[in-house]
C-alpha positions as CSV (number, residue, x, y, z in Angstrom):
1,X,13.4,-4.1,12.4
2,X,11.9,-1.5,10.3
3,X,8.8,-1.2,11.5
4,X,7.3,-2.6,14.7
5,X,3.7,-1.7,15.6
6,X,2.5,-2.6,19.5
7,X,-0.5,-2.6,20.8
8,X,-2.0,-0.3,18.4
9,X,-5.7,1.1,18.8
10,X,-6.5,4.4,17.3
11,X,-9.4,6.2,15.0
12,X,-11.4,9.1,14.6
13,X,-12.7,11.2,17.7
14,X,-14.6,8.9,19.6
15,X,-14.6,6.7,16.7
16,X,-12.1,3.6,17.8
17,X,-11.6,1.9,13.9
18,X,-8.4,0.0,15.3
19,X,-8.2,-2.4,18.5
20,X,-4.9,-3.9,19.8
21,X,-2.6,-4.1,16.6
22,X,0.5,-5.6,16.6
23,X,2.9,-6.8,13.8
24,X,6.5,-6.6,12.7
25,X,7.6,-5.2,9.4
26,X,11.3,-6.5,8.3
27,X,13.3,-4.7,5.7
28,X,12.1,-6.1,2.1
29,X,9.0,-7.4,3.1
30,X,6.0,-7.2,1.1
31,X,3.0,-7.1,3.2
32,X,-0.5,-6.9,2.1
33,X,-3.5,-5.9,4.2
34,X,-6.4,-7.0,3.1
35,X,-10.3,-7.2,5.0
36,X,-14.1,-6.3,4.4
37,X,-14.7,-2.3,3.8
38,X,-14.6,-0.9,7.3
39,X,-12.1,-3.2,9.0
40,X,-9.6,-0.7,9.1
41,X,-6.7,-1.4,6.5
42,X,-7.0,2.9,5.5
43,X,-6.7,3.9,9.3
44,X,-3.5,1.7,9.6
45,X,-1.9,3.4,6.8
46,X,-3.1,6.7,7.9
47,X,-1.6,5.9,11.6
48,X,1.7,4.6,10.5
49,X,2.3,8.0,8.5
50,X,1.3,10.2,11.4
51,X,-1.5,11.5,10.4
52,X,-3.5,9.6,12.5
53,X,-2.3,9.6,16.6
54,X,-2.4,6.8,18.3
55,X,-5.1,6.2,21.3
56,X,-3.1,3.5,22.7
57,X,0.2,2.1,21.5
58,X,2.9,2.9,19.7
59,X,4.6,2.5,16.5
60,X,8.4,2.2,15.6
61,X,9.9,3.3,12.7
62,X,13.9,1.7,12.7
63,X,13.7,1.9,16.7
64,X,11.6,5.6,17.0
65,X,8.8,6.2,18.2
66,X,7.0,7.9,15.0
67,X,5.1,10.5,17.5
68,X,9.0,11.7,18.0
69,X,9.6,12.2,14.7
70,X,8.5,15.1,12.3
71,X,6.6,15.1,9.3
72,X,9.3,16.3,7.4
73,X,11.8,13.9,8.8
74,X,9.2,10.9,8.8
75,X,8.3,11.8,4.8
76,X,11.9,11.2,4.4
77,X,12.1,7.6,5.6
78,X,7.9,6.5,4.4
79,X,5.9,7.5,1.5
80,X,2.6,6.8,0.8
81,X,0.4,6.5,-2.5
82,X,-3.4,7.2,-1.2
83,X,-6.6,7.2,-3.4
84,X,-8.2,10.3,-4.7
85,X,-4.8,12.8,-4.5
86,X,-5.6,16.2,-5.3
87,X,-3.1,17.3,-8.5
88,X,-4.0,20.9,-9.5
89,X,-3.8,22.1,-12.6
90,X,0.4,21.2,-12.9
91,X,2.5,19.2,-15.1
92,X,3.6,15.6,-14.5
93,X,7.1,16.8,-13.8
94,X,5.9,19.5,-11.8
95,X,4.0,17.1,-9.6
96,X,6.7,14.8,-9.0
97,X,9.4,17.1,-7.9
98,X,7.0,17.7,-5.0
99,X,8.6,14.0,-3.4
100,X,11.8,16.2,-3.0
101,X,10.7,19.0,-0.5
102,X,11.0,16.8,2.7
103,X,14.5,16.8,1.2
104,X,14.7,20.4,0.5
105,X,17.4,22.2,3.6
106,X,15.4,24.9,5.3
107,X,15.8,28.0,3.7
108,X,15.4,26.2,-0.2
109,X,12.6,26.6,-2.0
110,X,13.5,25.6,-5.3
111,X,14.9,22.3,-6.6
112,X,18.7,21.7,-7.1
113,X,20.5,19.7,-9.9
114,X,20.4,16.7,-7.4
115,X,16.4,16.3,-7.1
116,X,16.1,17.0,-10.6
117,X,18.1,14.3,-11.7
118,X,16.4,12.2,-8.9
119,X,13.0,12.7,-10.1
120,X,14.5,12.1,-13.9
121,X,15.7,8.8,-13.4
122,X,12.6,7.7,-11.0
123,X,10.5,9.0,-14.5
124,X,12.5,7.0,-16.7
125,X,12.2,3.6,-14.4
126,X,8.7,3.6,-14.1
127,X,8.3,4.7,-18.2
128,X,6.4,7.9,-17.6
129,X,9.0,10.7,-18.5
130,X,7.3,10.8,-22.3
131,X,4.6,12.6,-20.3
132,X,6.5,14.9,-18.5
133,X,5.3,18.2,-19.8
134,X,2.1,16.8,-20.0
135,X,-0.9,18.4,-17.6
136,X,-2.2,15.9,-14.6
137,X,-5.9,16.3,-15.1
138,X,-5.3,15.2,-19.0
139,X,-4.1,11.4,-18.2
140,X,-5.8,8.4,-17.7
141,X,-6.3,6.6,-14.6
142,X,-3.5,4.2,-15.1
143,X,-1.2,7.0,-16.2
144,X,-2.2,8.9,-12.8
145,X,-1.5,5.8,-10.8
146,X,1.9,5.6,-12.0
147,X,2.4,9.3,-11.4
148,X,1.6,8.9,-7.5
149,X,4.1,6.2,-7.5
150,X,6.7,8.1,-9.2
151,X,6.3,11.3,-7.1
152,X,6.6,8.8,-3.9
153,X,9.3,7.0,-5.1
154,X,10.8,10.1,-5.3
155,X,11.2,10.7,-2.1
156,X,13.5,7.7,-1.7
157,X,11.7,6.0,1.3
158,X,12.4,2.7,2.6
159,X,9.2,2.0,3.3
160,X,6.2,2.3,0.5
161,X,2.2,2.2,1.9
162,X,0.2,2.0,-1.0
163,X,-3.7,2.6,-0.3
164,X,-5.7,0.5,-3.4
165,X,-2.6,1.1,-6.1
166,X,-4.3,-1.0,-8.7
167,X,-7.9,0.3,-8.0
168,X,-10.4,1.3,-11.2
169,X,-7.5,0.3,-13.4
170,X,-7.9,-2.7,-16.1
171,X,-6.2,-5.7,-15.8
172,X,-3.2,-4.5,-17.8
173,X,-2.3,-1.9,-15.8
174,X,-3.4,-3.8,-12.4
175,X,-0.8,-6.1,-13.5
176,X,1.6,-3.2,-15.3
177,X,1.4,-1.6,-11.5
178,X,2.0,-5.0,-9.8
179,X,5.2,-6.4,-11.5
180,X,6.7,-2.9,-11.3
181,X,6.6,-2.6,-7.4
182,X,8.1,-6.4,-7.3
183,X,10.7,-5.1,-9.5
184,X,11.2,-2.5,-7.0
185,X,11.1,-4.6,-4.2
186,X,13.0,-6.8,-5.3
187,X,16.3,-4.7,-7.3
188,X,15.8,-1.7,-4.8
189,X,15.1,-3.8,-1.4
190,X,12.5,-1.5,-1.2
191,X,9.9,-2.8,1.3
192,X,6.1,-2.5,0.6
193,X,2.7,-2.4,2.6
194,X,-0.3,-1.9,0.6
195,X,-4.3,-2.1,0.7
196,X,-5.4,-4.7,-1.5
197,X,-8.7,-5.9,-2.3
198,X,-8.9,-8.5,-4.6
199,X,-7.8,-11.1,-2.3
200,X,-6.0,-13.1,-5.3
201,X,-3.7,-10.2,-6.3
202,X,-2.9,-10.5,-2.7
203,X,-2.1,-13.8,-2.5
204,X,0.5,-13.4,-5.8
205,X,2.3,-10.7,-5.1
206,X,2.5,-10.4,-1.6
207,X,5.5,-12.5,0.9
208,X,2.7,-12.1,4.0
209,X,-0.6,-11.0,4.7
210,X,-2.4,-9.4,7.4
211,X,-6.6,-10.3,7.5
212,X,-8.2,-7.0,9.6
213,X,-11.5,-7.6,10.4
214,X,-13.7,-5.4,12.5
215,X,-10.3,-3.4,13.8
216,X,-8.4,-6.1,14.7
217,X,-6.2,-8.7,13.7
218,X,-8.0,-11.8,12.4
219,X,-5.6,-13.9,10.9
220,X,-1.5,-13.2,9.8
221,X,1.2,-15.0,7.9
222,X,2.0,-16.4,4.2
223,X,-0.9,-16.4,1.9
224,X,-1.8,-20.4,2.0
225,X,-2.1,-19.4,6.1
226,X,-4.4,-17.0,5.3
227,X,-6.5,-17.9,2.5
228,X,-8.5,-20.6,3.7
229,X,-11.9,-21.1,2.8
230,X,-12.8,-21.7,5.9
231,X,-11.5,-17.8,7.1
232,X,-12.6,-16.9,3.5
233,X,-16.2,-17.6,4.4
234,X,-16.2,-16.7,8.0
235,X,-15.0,-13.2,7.1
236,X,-16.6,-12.4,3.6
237,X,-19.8,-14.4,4.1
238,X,-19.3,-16.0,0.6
239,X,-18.5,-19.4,-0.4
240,X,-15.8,-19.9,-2.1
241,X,-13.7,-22.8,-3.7
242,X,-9.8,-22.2,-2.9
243,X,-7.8,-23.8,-5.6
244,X,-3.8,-23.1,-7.0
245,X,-2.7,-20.8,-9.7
246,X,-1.4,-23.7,-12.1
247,X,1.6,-21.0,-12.9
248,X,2.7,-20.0,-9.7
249,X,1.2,-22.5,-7.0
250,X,-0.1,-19.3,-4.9
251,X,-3.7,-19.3,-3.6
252,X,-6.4,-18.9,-5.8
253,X,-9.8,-18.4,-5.0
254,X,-13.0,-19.4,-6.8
255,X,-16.3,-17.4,-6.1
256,X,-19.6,-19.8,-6.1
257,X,-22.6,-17.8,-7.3
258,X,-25.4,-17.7,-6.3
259,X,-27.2,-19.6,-9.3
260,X,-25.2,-22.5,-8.7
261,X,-27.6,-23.4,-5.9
262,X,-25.2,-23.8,-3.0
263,X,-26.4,-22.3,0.3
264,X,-24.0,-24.5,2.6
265,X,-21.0,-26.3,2.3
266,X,-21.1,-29.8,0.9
267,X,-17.3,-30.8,0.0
């Protein structure tokens, strides 16, 4: 098992976000958290990276307890792509190489020939290396997006938490962003958790979901488990129609406005 979370409740001072979590993570899994704002999914990402320290529980990383582990050691194994990164003034390739210090031996400060040519091919897979010499603050949204991922995927983890990957982006690159980290999943056997939102970009690219609502657990397992309308509308408070993508079969879910006069459930 790769990752095994048990009885999980941590948060911010007094601030308890996270009540009794528990869940199992298998190697080449890709899991999607998804809930209302303030259910927790960032503090679960936060907590499985160790920056966040447990209250109550504890969580495994391939057997370890991840409170026994270092930072350094830990970077090596997860990586994780959060919202709002701070860049500096740097260049592309300049940012990237920063996925190789928790690689770096302890008196090294500079990169060798091997984390160059790491960071090189990670830049050529996800088609960003024509912006190499290019400065951060300079790019678009979707070009930063796919800088974070590079620079994490240079740190050749096994696991990859993404916080909101495809959030502010357009459709093409939400789907750009999407397709790439099933490509990675599924050549590399890299295994994914991210934060998703939209609840049917969830429900197509993700083997398993995991509904938090109010800190805890409300609902786990393949999207059609999941994404009921019946736990659609007790969580969100909004009726929806759950229909099929005509493509892929996956869950689709249809909002019902407001102007379509519906206050209660007649079908």
């Amino acid at each position: 098992m790769l990752l095994e979370v048990k009885d999980l409740t941590c948060g911010y001072g007094l601030n308890i976000v996270l009540r009794e979590i528990n869940f199992l993570l298998r190697e080449g899994d890709v899991l999607g958290i998804i809930g209302p704002n303030g259910s927790g999914k960032t503090t679960l990402l936060r907590a499985i990276t160790g920056l966040l320290r447990p209250v109550k529980g504890v969580i495994l990383f391939e057997g370890k307890d991840i409170k026994k582990i270092s930072h350094k050691e830990l970077a090596k194994g997860v990586a994780i792509v959060s919202q709002n990164q701070q860049m500096g003034w740097m260049s592309v390739e300049e940012y990237i190489l920063l996925g190789r210090i928790p690689h770096f031996n302890q008196f090294q400060f500079l990169e060798k020939k091997e984390d160059l040519d790491i960071a090189l091919r990670w830049m050529k897979l996800t088609d960003i290396y024509r912006l190499k010499d290019r400065i951060l603050e300079e790019l678009s949204e979707g070009e930063r997006q796919l800088i974070y991922l590079t620079r994490a995927l240079t740190q050749e983890p096994k696991l990859l938490l993404l916080d909101e990957p495809i959030a502010h982006l357009d459709i093409t690159h939400q789907v750009y962003i999407l397709d790439l980290i099933m490509r990675l999943n599924k050549e590399f056997g890299l295994t994914v958790m991210m934060v998703l939102h939209d609840l049917n970009l969830a429900a197509e690219y993700c083997d398993r979901l995991i509904l938090l609502n109010e800190g805890r657990i409300h609902r786990e397992g393949q999207p059609e488990e999941v994404l009921s309308y019946e736990i659609i509308e007790e969580i969100y408070k909004t009726v929806v129609v759950v229909g099929r993508n005509p493509v892929t079969g996956r869950p689709y879910l249809y909002l019902v406005p407001e102007r379509a006069g519906i206050k209660e459930r007649r079908w």
